[in-house]
N, C-alpha and C positions, 0 to 999 in steps of 0.2 A: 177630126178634131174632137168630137164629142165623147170616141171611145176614148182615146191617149185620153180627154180630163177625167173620164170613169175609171183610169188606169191609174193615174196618179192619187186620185180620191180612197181607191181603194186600200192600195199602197200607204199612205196615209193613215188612215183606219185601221190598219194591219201595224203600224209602226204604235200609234197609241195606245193597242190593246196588249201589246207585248211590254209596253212602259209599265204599264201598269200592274204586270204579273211584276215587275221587279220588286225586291224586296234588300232591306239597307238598314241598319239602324234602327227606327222605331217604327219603321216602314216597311212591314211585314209583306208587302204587297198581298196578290190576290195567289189563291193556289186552293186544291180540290182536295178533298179531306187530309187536312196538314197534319194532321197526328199519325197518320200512315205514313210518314216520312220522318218526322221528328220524336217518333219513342222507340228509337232501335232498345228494343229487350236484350237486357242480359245473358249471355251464356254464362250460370254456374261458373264454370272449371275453366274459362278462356277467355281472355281478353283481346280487342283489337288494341294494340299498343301502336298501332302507325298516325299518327293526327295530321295526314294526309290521305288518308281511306276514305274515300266517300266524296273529296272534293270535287269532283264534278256535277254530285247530285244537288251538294251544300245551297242553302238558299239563306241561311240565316247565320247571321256573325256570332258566333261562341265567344263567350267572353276569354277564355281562352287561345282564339283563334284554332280550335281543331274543327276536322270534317266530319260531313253525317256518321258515319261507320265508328270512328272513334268512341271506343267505350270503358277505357282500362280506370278499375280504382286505384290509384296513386297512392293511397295507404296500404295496400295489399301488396308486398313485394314481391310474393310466388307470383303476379302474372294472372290472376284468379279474381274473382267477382266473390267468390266464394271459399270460406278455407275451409279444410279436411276436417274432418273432426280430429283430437288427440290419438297417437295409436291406444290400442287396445280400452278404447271407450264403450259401452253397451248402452245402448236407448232406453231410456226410459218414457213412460208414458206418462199424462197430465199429473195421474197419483204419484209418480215417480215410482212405481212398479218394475221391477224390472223382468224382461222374458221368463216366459214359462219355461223352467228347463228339465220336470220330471221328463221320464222318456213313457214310450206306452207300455212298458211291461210293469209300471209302479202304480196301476191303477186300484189293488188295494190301498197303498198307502196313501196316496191322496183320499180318496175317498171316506180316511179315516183320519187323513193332517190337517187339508182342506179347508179353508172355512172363505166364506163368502165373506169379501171386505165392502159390499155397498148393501146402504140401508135396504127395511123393506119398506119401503114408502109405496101409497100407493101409485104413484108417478113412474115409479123407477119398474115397480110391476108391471104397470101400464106400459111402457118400454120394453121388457121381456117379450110382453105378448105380441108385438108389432114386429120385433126380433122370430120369436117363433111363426108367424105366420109366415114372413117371406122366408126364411132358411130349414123349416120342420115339418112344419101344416100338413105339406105335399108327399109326405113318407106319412108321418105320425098320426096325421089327422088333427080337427081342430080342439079336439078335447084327448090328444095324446095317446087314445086307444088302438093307437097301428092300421088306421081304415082309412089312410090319403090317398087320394089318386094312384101315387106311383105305389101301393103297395094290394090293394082294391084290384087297380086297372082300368080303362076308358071303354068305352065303348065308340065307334067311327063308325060312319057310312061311307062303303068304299062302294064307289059308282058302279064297280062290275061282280062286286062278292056280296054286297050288302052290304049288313052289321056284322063288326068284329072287334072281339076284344083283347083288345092289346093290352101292355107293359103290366100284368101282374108282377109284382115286387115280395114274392111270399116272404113271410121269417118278421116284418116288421116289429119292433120292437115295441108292445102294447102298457106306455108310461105308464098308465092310471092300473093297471092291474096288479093284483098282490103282490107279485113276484119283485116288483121291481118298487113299490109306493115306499118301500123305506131306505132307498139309497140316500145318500147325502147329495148334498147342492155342489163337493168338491168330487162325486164320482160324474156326478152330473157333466159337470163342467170339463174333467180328465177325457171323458170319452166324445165331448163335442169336440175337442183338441186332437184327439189321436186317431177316433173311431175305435171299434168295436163289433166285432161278425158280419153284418151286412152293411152296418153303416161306416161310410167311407170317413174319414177324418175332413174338419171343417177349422183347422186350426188356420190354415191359410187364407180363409175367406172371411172369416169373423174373428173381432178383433178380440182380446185378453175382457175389453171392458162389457160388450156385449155379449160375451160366450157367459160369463155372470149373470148377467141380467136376463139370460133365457134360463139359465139355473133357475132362477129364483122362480119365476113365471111358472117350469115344469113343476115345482112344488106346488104349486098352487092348485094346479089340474090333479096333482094326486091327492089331496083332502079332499 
């Protein structure tokens, strides 16, 4: 007798705690982090157009009546979250700049068309150098003279050779030195886009805004 009323007690208890997950109207009920169910993200280029997708998961009345999963913008007739850009549109950047398109063999002419379009403020200097540390430093050195690590070399302790010295980078390009202190800020900038002898091009890694602002900064080191 005592177990059957622990069975029914329980049974009970189990009936109450599942009511109370239910959810209706302004009665959300109880659920475990609900934003993991109810912000299905966007896909760009695809929409779920079915608004019965997801109705098994649904726990909350769309004013709409569609299911979790339903996501389609209903102003966008392509079917899309996102429209194409126009054909043959080109990106422009904050300045409304648009792609560098000399190619690398026009590196006189830039060098001598060129002209740097952000100020020199000391801020934007300050910028350059922060630019030059993580993308240059490691070839160029910190004061531009071709003495960075990768051109120098390291020195290791290998547990069964010793000391050895790895990765000399000979040939580096020594900024601050005669030869090079009267380039322009647009040869500057041509050649962290294209590369140049040993140095590999950096136009895919750095963008049009900061390939300038390390120009600017390498002037700096050459006074």
């Amino acid at each position: 007798m005592i177990r059957f009323a622990t069975t029914i007690l329980s049974a009970f208890s189990a009936a109450v705690l599942l009511t109370a997950c239910s959810a209706g109207g302004d009665n959300q009920g109880v659920e475990y982090a609900p934003n993991m169910y109810h912000s299905v993200a966007y896909d760009p280029y695809t929409q779920i157009v079915d608004k019965d997708a997801g109705s098994w998961l649904t726990s909350i009345e769309y004013p709409d009546g569609h299911a979790e999963f339903f996501n389609s913008n209903q102003f966008n007739p392509n079917r899309m979250n996102m429209r194409l850009p126009a054909p043959n549109t080109v990106k422009r950047n904050q300045y409304g700049w648009l792609p560098y398109r000399l190619g690398k063999d026009s590196l006189a002419y830039a060098a001598r068309a060129l002209k740097n379009p952000l100020d020199s403020t000391a801020a934007m200097i300050a910028q350059g150098k922060l630019l030059y540390d993580m993308y240059c430093d490691h070839c160029h050195g910190a004061k531009g003279t071709g003495d960075g690590k990768v051109a120098s070399g390291v020195t290791i302790d290998d547990p069964e050779k010793g000391k050895l010295e790895k990765g000399a980078y000979n040939g580096v390009a020594n900024l601050a030195g005669d030869a090079l202190k009267n380039i322009s800020e647009g040869h500057i900038f041509h050649v962290i886009t294209h590369g140049k002898g040993l140095m590999w091009p950096h136009g895919s890694q750095i963008t049009e805004e900061d390939r300038w602002k390390i120009a600017k900064y390498v002037k700096t080191l050459q006074k």
